[in-house]
Structures are given as structure tokens and as C-alpha cells.
C-alpha positions as CSV (number, residue, x, y, z in Angstrom):
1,X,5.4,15.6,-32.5
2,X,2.8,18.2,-32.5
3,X,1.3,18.8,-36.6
4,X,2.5,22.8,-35.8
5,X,6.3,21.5,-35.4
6,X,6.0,18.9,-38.3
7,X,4.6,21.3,-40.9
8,X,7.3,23.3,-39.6
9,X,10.0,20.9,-40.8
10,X,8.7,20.2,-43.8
11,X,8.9,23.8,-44.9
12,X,12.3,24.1,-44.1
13,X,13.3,20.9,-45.3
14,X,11.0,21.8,-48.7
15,X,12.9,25.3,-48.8
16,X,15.7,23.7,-48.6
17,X,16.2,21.8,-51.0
18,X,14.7,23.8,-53.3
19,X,17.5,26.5,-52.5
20,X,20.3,23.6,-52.9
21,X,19.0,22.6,-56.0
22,X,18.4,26.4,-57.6
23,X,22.2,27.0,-56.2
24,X,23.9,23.5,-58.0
25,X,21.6,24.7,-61.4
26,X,22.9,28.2,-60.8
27,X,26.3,27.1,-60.6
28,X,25.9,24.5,-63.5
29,X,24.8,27.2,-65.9
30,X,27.2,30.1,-64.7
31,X,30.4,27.5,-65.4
32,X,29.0,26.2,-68.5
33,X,28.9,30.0,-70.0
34,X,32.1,30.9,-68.4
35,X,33.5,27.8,-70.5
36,X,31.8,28.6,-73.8
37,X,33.0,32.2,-73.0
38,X,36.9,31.1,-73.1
39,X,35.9,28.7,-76.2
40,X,34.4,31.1,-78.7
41,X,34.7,34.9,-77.0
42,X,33.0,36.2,-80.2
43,X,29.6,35.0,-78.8
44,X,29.7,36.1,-75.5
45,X,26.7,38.6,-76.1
46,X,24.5,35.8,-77.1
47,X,25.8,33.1,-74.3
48,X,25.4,35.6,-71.1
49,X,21.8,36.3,-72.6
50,X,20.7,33.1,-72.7
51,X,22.6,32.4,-69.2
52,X,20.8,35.2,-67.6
53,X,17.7,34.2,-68.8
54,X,18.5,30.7,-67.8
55,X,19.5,31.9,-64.2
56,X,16.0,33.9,-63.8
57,X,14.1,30.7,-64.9
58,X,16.5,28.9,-62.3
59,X,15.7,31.0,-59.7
60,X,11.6,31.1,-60.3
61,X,11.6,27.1,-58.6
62,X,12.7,28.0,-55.5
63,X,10.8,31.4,-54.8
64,X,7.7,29.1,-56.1
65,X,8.8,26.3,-53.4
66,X,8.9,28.9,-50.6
67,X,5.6,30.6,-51.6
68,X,3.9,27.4,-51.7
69,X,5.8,26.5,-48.1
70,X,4.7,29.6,-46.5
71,X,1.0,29.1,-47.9
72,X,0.9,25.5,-46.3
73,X,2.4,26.2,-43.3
74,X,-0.1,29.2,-43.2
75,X,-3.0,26.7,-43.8
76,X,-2.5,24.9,-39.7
């Protein structure tokens, strides 16, 4: 296997599962708040707040992961 077609793996492979594990994080957070939501209504102002900051922090790992990918695979 040439080093090309190997680094090539490895950034897709490294992509994704960094994509896999923002999307089961995602999805933990999203039915977590949708749970508190139907338990106490009164704070969901406070509870999608915090979700959506949660989310953004989420999704920072796997932009990070591909950026750092790209920048390897850029390195051969």
C-alpha cells in the first residue's frame, strides 16, 4: 500500500469517527433536553440554552478532527 493511499484512509477513517461520535453526543444532548423539556416546561429557556451551547461545543471535535485530517494528509 503506497503512504499516499494509507494517509488517505486514515483521514477518512479519523473523520469518521469523529463525525459518528459528534452525531451520538448530538443526539444524547438533543433527547436529554427534549426529556427535561416534558419534565419541568417552565425551564425550557434555560435547558435549550445550555443545549445549544452544548451542541456548538459538540460540534467544535469534529470540525477540529477534519482540519487536523486535511493538514496531515496535506503534509505527504
Amino acid at each position: 500500500m503506497d503512504v499516499a493511499a494509507a494517509a488517505a484512509l486514515g483521514t477518512g477513517i479519523a473523520v469518521g469517527l469523529a463525525a459518528l461520535g459528534g452525531a451520538v453526543g448530538n443526539g444524547l444532548v438533543t433527547g436529554k433536553t427534549v426529556e427535561s423539556i416534558a419534565r419541568q416546561p417552565e425551564l425550557r429557556g434555560n435547558l435549550l440554552t445550555t443545549m445549544f451551547i452544548s451542541v456548538g461545543l459538540i460540534e467544535a471535535i469534529p470540525i477540529i478532527a477534519v482540519v487536523i485530517a486535511f493538514m496531515l494528509f496535506g503534509k505527504l
